[in-house]
ZAMARGU-4260 file (C-alpha; in steps of 0.2 Angstrom, whole numbers, plus 5000, padded with zeros to 4 digits):
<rodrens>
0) 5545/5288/5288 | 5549/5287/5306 | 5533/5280/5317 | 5533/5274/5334 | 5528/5257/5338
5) 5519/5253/5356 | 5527/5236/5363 | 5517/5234/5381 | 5507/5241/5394 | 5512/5235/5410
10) 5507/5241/5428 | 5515/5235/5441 | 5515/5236/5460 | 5518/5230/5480 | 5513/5212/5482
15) 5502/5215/5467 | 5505/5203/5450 | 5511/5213/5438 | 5496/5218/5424 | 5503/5217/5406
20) 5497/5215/5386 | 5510/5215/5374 | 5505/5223/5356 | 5513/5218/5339 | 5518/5228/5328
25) 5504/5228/5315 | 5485/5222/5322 | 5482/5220/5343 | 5464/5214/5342 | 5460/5216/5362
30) 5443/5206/5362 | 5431/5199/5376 | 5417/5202/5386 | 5413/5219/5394 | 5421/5225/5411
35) 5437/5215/5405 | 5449/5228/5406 | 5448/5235/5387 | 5443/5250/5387 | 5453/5255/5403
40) 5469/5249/5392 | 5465/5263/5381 | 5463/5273/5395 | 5479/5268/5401 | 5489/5274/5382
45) 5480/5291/5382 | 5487/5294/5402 | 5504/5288/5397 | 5503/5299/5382 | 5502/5314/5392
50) 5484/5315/5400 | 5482/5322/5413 | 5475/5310/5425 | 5471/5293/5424 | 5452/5282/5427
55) 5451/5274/5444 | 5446/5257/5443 | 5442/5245/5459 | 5454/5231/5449 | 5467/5247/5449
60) 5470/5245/5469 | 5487/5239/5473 | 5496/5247/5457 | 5507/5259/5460 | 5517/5261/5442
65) 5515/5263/5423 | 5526/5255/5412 | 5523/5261/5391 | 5535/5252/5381 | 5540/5258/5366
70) 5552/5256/5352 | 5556/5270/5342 | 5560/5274/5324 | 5578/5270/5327 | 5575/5252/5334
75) 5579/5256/5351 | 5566/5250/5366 | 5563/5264/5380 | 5552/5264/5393 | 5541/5278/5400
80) 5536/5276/5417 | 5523/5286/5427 | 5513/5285/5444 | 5497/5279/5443 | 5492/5297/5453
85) 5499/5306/5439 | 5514/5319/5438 | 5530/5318/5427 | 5538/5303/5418 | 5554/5292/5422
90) 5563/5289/5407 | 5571/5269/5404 | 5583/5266/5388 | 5578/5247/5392 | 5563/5237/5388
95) 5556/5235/5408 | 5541/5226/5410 | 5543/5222/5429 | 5550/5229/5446 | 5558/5236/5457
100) 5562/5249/5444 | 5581/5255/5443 | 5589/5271/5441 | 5579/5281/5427 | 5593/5287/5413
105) 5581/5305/5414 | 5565/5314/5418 | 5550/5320/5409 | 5538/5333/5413 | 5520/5328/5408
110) 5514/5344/5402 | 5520/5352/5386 | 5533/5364/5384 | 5541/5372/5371 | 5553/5380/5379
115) 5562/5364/5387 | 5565/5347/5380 | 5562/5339/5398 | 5544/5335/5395 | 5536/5320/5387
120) 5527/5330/5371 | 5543/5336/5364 | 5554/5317/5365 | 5540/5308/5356 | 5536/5322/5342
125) 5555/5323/5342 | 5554/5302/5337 | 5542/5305/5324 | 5551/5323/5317 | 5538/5335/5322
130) 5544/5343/5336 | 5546/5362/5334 | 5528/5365/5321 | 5521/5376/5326 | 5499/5378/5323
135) 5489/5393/5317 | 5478/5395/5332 | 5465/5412/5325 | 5462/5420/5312 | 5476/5437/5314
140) 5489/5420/5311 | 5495/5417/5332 | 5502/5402/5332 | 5505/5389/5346 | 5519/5375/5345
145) 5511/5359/5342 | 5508/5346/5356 | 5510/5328/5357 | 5491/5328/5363 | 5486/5338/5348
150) 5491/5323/5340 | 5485/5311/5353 | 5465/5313/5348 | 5468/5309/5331 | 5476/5292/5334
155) 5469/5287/5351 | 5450/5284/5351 | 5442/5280/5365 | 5423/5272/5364 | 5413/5288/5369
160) 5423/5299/5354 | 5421/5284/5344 | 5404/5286/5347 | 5399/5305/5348 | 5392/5317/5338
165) 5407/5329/5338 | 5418/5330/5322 | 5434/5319/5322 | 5446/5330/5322 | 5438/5342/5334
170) 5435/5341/5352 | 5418/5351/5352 | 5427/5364/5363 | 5423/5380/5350 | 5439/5390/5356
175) 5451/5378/5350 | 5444/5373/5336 | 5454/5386/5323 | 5471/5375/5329 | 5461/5359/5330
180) 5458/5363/5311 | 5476/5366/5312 | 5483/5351/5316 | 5473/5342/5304 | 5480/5354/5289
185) 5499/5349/5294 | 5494/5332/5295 | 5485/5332/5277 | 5499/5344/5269 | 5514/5342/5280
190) 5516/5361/5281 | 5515/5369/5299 | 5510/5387/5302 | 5528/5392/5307 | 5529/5404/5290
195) 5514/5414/5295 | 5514/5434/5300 | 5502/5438/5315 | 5495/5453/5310 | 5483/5460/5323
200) 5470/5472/5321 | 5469/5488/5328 | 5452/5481/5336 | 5462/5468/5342 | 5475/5475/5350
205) 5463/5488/5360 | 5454/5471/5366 | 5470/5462/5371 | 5477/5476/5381 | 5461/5480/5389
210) 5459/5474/5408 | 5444/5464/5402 | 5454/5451/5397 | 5464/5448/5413 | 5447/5449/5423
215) 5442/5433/5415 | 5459/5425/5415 | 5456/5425/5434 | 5441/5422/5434 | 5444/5406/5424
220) 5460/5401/5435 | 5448/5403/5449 | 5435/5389/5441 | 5447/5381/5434 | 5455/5380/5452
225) 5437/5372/5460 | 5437/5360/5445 | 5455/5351/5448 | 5452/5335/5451 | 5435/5334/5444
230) 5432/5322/5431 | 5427/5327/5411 | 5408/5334/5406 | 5406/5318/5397 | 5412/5308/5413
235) 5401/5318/5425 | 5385/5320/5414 | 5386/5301/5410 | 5386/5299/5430 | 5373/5312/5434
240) 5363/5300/5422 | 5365/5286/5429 | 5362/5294/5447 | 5346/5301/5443 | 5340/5283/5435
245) 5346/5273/5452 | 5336/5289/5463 | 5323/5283/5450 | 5323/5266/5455 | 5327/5269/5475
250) 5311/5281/5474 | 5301/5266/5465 | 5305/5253/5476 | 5300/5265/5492 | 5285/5271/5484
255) 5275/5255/5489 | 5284/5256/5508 | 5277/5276/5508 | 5263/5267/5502 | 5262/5258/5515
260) 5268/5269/5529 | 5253/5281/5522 | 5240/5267/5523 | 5246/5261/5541 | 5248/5280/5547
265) 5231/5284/5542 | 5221/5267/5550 | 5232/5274/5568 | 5226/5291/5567 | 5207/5281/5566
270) 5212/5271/5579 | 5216/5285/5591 | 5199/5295/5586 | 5189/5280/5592 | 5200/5275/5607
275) 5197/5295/5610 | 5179/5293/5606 | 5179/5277/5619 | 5188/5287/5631 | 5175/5300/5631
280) 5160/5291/5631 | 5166/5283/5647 | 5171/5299/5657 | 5150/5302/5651 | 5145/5288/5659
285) 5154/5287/5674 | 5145/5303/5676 | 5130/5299/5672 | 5132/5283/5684 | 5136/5296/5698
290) 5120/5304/5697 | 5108/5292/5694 | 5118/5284/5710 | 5111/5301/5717 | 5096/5298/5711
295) 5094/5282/5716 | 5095/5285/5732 | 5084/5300/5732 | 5068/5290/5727 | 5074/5274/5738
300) 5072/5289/5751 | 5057/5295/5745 | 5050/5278/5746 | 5057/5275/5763 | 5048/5291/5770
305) 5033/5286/5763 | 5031/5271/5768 | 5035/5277/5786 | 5020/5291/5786 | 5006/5276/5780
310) 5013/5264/5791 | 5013/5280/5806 | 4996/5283/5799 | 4992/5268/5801 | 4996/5266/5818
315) 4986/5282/5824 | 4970/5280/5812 | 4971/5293/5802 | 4965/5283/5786 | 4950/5276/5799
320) 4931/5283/5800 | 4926/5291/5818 | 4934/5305/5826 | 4942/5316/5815 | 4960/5314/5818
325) 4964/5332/5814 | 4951/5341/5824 | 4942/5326/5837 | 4923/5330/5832 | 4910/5316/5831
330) 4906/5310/5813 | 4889/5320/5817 | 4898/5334/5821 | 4911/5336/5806 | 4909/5348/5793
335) 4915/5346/5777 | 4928/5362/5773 | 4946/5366/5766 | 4956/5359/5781 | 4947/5342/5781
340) 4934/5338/5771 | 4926/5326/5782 | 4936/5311/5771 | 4953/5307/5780 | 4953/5291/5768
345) 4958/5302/5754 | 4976/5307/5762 | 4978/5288/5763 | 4975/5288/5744 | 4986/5302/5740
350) 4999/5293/5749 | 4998/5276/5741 | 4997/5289/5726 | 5014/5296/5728 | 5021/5278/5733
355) 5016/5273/5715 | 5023/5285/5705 | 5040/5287/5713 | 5042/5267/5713 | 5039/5270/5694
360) 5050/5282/5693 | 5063/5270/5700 | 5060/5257/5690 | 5061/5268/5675 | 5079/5275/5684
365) 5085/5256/5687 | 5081/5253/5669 | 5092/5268/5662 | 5105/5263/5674 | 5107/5245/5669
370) 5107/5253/5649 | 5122/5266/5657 | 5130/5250/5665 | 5129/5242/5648 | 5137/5256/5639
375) 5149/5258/5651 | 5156/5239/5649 | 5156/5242/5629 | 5166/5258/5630 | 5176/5249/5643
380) 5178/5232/5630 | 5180/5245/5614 | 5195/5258/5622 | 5206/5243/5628 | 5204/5233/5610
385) 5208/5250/5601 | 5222/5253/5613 | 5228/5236/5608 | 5226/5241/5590 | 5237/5256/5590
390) 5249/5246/5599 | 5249/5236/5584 | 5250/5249/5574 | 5264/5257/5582 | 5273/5242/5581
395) 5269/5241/5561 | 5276/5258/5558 | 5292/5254/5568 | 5296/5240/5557 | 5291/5251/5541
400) 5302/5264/5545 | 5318/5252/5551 | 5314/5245/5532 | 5315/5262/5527 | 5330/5269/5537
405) 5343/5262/5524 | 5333/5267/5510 | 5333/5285/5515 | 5350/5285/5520 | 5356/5277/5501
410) 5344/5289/5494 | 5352/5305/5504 | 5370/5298/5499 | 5367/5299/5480 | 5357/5316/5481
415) 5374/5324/5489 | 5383/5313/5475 | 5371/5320/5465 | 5374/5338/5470 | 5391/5339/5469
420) 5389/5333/5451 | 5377/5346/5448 | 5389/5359/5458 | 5406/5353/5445 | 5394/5355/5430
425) 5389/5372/5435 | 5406/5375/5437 | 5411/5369/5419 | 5396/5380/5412 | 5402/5395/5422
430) 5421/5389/5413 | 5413/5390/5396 | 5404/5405/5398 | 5421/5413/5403 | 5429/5405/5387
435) 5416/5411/5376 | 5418/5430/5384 | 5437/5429/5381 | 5434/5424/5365 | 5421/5436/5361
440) 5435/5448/5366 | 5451/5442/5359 | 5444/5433/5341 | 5430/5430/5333 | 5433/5409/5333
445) 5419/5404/5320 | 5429/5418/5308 | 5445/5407/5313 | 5439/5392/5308 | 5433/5397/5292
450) 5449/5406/5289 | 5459/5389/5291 | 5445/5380/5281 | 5447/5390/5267 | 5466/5386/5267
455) 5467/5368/5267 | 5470/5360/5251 | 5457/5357/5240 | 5469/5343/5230 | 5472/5335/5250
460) 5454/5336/5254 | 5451/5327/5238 | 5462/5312/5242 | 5458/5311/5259 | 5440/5309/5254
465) 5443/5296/5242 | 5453/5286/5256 | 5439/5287/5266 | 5426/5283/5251 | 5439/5268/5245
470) 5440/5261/5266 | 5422/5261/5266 | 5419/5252/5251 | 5430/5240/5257 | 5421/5237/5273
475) 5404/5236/5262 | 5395/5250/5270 | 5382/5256/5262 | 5386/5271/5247 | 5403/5271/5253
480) 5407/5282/5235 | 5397/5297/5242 | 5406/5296/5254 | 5419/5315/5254 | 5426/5326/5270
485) 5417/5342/5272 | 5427/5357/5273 | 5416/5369/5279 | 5408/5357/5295 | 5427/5349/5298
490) 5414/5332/5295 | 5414/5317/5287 | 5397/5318/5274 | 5391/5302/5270 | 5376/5300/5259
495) 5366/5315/5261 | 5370/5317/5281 | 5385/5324/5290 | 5391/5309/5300 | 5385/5319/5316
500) 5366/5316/5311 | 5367/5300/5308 | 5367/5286/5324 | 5380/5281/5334 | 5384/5266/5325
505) 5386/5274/5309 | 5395/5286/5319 | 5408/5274/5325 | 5413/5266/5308 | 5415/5283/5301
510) 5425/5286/5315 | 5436/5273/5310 | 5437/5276/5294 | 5444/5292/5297 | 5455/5290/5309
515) 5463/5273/5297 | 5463/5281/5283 | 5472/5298/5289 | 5485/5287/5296 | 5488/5278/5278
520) 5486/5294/5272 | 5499/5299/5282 | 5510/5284/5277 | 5506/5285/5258 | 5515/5300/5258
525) 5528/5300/5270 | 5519/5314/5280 | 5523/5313/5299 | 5512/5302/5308 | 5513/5295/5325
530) 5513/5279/5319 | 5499/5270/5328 | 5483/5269/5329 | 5470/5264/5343 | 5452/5261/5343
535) 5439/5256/5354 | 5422/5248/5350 | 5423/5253/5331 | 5410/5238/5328 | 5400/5234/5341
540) 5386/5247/5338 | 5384/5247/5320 | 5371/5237/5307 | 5369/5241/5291 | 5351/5245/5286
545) 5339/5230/5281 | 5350/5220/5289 | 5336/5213/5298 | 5319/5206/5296 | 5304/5216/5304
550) 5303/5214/5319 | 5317/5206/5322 | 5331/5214/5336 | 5346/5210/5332 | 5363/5225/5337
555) 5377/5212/5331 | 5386/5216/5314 | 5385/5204/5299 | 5400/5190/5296 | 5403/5200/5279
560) 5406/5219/5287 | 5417/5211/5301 | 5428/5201/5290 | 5431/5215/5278 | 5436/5226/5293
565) 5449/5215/5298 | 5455/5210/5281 | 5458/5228/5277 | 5466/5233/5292 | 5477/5218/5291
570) 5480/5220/5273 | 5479/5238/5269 | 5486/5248/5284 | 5505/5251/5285 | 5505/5254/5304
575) 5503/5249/5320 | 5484/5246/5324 | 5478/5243/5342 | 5458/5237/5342 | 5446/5234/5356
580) 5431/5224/5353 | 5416/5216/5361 | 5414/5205/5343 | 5425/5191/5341 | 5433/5191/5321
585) 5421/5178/5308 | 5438/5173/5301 | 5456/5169/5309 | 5468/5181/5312 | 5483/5185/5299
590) 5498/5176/5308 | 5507/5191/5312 | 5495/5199/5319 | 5490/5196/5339 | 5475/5194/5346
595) 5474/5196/5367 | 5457/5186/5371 | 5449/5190/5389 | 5437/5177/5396 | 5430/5184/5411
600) 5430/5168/5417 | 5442/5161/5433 | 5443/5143/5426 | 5447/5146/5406 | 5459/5158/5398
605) 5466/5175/5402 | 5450/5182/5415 | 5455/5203/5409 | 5470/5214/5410 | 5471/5213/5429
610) 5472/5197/5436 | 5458/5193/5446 | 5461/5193/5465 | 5452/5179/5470 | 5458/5160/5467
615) 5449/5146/5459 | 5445/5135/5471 | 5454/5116/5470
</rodrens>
């Protein structure tokens, strides 16, 4: 059976160290702490198998080149060499593993093609004697010609499809799924598609030729167009989330400053009504002062005037007995009538009278005017602490809102990060909305799929199933024996669950299991197989129920299930396995195989798959 073997994985660059791990040619266990490097390795295989684009990482910077090796059925060693930026391949019949790069022996195109043999799809399935299958893509019986990456999902597993709820060997995009179930069939039969007849129906013929379909071909190629560049749904839902849990966070944190800012904002705005109030009651009283001033010096008049007519009085007798002042008679002679009376006394008394009362009046005025004067030093005292106050207050707010300016500003960075998320998802529901149109037009996909169902097998689906069941018992999981593949849901069905309803860690062994035991599947029957598999994070999620005493919180896998795991895949797989892992193995590795330990750490071991730019200090 002819199978590819991975040798390295080497980037290399300008005044960079080069960033290598070598694989053997059965187990690679990859192990270590988070943020090492692992899981951007895997990242790394699936872009030098073809993807598209490939994860920008801050320890990336400085590396220009991609080196894959490989060595091929034959025994020879090549190297494919890409640009970190993406594009075609270089093509090295050497093993190369460093710079400056020499003359590449040819060149690859990245994308498929089955019309040339100048694109990396073709020269591996080629290695591995598939090239030229063709895959039944609906249910009339068009077919497609089958892609290296068709292949790549099912022997390259990165954590989130380890992980997700979305059958193995689909992608969860609905208008691929007939030649997803496609690929799967020649995998488990070794029998490609190319025999089949398309025979469309009348229906479809009048859909395919109507203009409905090229409206939405543009329309696509227009979205499609905005999306370059853009990251996966997964990638950009994932980043969404996280977005909105650090807005969360930044709103938390400035919630007590708005707090504050409120509280400070509202003790100014009191401020200002009673400097406003003070203010006022002064302008009152310097008007009040004014005409009591007025007043004032009305009754000191008054008084003045008075005084002068009883002293003048005085002077001429007029408050005396005798002659009448007013009219000169004897006192024999006067007569009491309107214009005298006969009792010139009585003017001095009315007199002393009108003295009185204006001095009490004064007095009353001089007592009011003290109180004004009083009230005038308060308001004074009052408006010039409150003017203080606000100052204070002012100032207080300034250093609120400096505290706040950053804040604000980091807040209104991740809401446009945030929209242009939410612009590229729109986007990508706009695309599938557009799929499902053409679809709607061109086939009826659910129709498809059960179409190519109902062909597989039955006799494959059995073994397959019993590859799975025997893998699982192996590992100890839980009623492994029920364990069967689900034809009709393209799904793994373990206990009384599709593998998609049960969690994530469950979902992550069973991922494994499948992906394994289609490969020795593959190789128990000389079917065409890539050769290799990868994995990443098959353990590190997963317990087995009643592992764990109540209460007790506990993620990490028993000693039993991880040995089993990696005695069986040791023992009982014929190929290459590649394996990231958080969990380090409970027994020793098998000599052959190789196990790559990242530290994390500056002073002890390898720190992760790029060497870390900072030096440990003597």
């Amino acid at each position: 059976m002819l199978r590819l073997t991975i040798t390295h994985l080497t980037f290399i660059g300008t005044n960079v160290e080069s960033a290598s791990v070598e694989f053997g040619p059965q187990l690679t266990l990859v192990r270590g702490p988070s943020d090492t490097g692992k899981s951007f390795i895997v990242d790394a295989l699936n872009f030098m198998m073809g993807a598209k684009s490939l994860k920008e990482i801050p320890e990336r910077e400085g590396y220009s080149t991609v080196l894959l090796g490989l060595e091929l059925p034959d025994g020879e060693h090549v190297t494919l060499a890409r640009s970190v930026a993406g594009g075609g391949f270089s093509l090295y019949n050497a093993d190369l593993r460093d710079g400056p790069l020499p003359v590449a022996d040819g060149t690859l195109n990245w994308k498929h093609d089955h019309r040339s043999e100048s694109n990396v799809s073709r020269f591996l399935l080629k290695q591995v004697d598939l090239d030229g299958m063709r895959v039944r893509r609906n249910a009339q019986g068009m077919t497609d010609s089958l892609s290296f990456r068709n292949l790549v999902r099912l022997c390259v597993v990165d954590e989130t499809q380890m992980q997700s709820d979305t059958p193995p060997a689909l992608t969860g995009n609905w208008t691929g799924k007939t030649k997803e179930i496609s690929v799967l069939k020649l995998l488990l039969e070794a029998e490609d598609d190319s025999a089949v007849i398309a025979v469309p129906s009348a229906q479809e013929k009048s859909r395919v030729s109507g203009a409905k379909v090229e409206v939405i071909d543009r329309l696509i190629a227009e979205v499609e167009a905005k999306l370059s560049g853009t990251a996966e749904v997964g990638q950009l839902r994932d980043q969404l989330a996280r977005l909105n849990n650090a807005m969360n966070e930044q709103n938390a944190a400035m919630s007590e400053v708005w707090s504050r800012r409120a509280e400070v904002n509202e003790r100014l705005r009191q401020a200002q009504q009673r400097l406003h109030d003070a203010r006022t009651e002064m302008a009152e009283v310097v008007a009040l002062q004014a005409r009591f001033k007025l007043l004032r010096t009305q009754y000191e008049s008054d008084l003045a005037r008075l005084a002068t007519i009883k002293e003048a009085g005085n002077i001429l007798g007029y408050f005396a007995t005798g002659l009448c002042p007013f009219c000169g008679a004897e006192s024999e002679h006067q007569h009491y009538n309107l214009e005298c009376e006969g009792d010139s006394t009585a003017f001095a008394a009315s007199v002393d009278a009108e003295i009185q009362k204006t001095e009490n009046l004064l007095a009353d005025l001089l007592l009011t005017i003290d109180d004004v004067n009083q009230r005038a030093v308060q308001a004074r005292v009052d408006s010039e602490s409150t003017d203080g106050r606000i100052g204070d207050l002012r100032q207080t707010l300034r250093e609120i809102e400096n505290d706040l300016a950053p804040k604000q500003s980091d807040l209104r960075e991740l809401a446009e990060v945030r929209s242009d998320i939410e612009k590229s998802l729109t986007f990508y529901e706009q695309l599938a909305g557009l799929q499902r149109m053409k679809v709607q037009i061109e086939d009826d996909v659910q129709r498809d799929g059960a179409a190519i169902s109902d062909g597989m097998s039955p006799n494959a689906l059995q073994e397959f199933s019993r590859e799975l069941s025997d893998r699982l018992g192996d590992w100890g999981f839980p009623d492994a024996q029920s364990v069967r593949y689900d034809r009709l849901a393209q799904d793994i069905q373990a206990g009384d669950q599709l593998r998609s309803a049960h969690g994530k860690g469950v979902r992550a062994i069973l991922h494994a299991a499948f992906t394994l035991g289609l490969a020795q599947y593959c190789f128990d029957r000389e079917i065409a197989h890539p050769g290799f598999v990868v994995l990443d994070s098959p353990l590190v999620t997963y317990r087995p129920p009643d592992n764990l005493e109540d209460g007790e919180v506990d993620a990490a896998l028993p000693a039993g299930i991880i040995a089993a795991f990696y005695e069986d895949v040791q023992s009982r797989l014929d190929g290459q396995v590649i394996i990231m892992e958080n969990l380090d193995p409970t027994d020793p590795l098998h000599g052959d195989s190789v196990d790559v330990v990242f530290t994390k750490r500056l002073d002890r071991g390898r720190y992760g798959f790029f060497p870390p730019k900072v030096s440990i200090d003597p």
